[in-house]
C-alpha positions as CSV (number, residue, x, y, z in Angstrom):
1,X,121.0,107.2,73.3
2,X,120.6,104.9,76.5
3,X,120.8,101.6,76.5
4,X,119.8,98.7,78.6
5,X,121.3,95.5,78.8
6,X,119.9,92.4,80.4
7,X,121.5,89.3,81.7
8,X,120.2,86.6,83.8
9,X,122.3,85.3,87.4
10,X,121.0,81.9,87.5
11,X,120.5,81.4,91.4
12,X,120.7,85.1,91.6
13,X,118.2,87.0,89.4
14,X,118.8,89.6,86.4
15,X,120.9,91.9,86.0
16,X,120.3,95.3,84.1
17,X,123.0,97.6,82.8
18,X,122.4,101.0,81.9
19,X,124.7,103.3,80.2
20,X,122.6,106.6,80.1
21,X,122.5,109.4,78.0
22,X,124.9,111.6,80.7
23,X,127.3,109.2,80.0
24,X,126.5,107.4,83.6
25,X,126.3,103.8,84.3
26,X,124.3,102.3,86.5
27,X,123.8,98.5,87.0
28,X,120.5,97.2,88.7
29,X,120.6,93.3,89.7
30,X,116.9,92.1,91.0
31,X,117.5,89.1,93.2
32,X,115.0,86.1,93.1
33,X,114.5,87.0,96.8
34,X,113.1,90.9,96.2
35,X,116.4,92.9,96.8
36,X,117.5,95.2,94.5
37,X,120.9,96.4,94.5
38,X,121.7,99.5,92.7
39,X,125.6,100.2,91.6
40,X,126.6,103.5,90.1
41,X,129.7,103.4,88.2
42,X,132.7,106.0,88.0
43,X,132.8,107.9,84.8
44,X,136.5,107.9,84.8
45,X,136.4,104.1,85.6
46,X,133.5,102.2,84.2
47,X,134.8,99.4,86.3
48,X,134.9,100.9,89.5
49,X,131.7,101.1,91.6
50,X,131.3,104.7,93.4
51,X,128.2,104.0,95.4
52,X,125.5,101.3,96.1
53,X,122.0,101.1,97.8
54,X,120.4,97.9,98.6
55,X,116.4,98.1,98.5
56,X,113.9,95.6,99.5
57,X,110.8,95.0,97.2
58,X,108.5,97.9,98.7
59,X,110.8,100.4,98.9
60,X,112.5,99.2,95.1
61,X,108.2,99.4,93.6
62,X,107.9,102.9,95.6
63,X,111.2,104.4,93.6
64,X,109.8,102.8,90.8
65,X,106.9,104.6,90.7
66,X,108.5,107.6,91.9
67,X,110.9,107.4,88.9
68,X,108.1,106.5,86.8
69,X,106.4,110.0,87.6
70,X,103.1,107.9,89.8
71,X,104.0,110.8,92.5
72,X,105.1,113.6,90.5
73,X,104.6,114.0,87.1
74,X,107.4,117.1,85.8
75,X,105.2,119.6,84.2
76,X,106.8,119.7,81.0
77,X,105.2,116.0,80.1
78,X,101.8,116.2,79.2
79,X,101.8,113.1,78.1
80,X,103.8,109.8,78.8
81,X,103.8,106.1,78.5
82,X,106.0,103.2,79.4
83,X,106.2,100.4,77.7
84,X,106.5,96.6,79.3
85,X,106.7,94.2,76.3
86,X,102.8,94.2,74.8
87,X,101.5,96.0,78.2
88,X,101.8,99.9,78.1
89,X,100.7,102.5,80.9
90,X,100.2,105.6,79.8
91,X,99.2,108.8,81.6
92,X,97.4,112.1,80.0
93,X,95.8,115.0,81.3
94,X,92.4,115.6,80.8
95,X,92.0,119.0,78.9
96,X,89.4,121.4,79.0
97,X,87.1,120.2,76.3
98,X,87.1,116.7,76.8
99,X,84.0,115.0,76.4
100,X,83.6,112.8,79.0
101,X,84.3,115.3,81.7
102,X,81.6,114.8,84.4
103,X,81.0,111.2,83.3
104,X,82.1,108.5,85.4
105,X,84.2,105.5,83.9
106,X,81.1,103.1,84.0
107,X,79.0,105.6,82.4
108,X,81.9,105.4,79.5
109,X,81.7,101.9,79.6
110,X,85.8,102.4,79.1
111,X,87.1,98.6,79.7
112,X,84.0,97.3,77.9
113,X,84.5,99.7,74.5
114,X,88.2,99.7,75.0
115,X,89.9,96.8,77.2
116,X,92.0,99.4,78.9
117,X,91.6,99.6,82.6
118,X,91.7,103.6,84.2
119,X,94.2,103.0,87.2
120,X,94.4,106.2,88.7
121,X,93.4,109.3,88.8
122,X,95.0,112.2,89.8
123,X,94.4,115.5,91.4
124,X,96.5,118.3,93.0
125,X,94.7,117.6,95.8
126,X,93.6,113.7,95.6
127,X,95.0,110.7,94.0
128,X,92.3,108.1,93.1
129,X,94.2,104.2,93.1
130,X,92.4,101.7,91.5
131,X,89.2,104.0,90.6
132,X,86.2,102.2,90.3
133,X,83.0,102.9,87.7
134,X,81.4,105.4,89.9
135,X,84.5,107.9,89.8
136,X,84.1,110.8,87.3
137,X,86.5,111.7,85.2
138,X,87.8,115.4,86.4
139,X,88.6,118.6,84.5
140,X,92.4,118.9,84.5
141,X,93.2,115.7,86.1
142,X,95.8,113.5,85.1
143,X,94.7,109.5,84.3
144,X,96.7,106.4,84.3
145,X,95.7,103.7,82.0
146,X,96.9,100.1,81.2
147,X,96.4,98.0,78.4
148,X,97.6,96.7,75.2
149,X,98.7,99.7,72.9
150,X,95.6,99.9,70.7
151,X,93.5,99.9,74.0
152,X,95.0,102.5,75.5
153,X,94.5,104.5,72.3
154,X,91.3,103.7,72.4
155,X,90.5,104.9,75.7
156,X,92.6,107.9,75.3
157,X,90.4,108.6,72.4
158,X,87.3,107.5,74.2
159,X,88.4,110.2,77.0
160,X,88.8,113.1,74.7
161,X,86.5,112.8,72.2
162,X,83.9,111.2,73.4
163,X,83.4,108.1,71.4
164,X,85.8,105.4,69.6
């Protein structure tokens, strides 16, 4: 099992520790300025860094989301959600079947019956940021939602089926 460990730098930022699954550990400190460093750690010697990359805050949110599958999602998942304290994003295919297929997010009424917002869509061939109430929801696309847990239940529920 991974685990994370957090400690503040006061006049520096956080630090993260991760100690993965693989055995690997890799130590992320966030300065209060936007850096990111990341240090990966010798198996042999937990103590001795091997490498390091310095990022600035663009290019640390863009491996974010790269990590975070927002520009490739493997296609083993078909479903996957992160967590951030109460706040969850979560991103599902939309099967064959689906109900609201055709219907556009306003027409769903989706943040109204839900409180989750639809943050993208995605297509092989397009990825909708930020979709407004006049996108439809497409056939075999993949959507990202935010929201509180329940929300995000709801609209995943709301997407397939239809109704709440």
């Amino acid at each position: 099992m991974s685990l994370i460990k957090e400690t503040d730098l006061p006049g520096i930022g956080r630090k993260f520790q991760i100690n993965s699954r693989s055995g690997d550990k890799l130590v992320i400190v966030v300065h209060d300025d936007g850096r990111r460093e990341i240090h990966h750690f010798d198996n042999d010697d937990p103590e001795e860094s091997i490498s390091m990359v310095t990022l600035d805050d663009t290019e640390a949110r863009r491996v974010g989301g790269i990590l975070g599958g927002m520009a490739y999602i493997p296609k083993a998942l078909e479903s996957v959600d992160v967590a951030f304290d109460d706040m969850v994003f979560e991103w599902y295919k939309v099967e064959h079947g689906s109900k609201s297929i055709g219907k556009t997010i306003g027409e769903l009424h989706v943040r109204k019956k839900t409180g989750a917002m639809v943050i993208a869509i995605i297509k092989k061939d397009q990825k909708i940021i930020n979709p407004g109430p006049e996108n439809a929801i497409p056939e075999g696309a993949v959507l990202v939602v935010i929201g509180l847990r329940r929300q995000v239940k709801a609209c995943k529920e709301l997407i397939l089926h239809g109704s709440l």
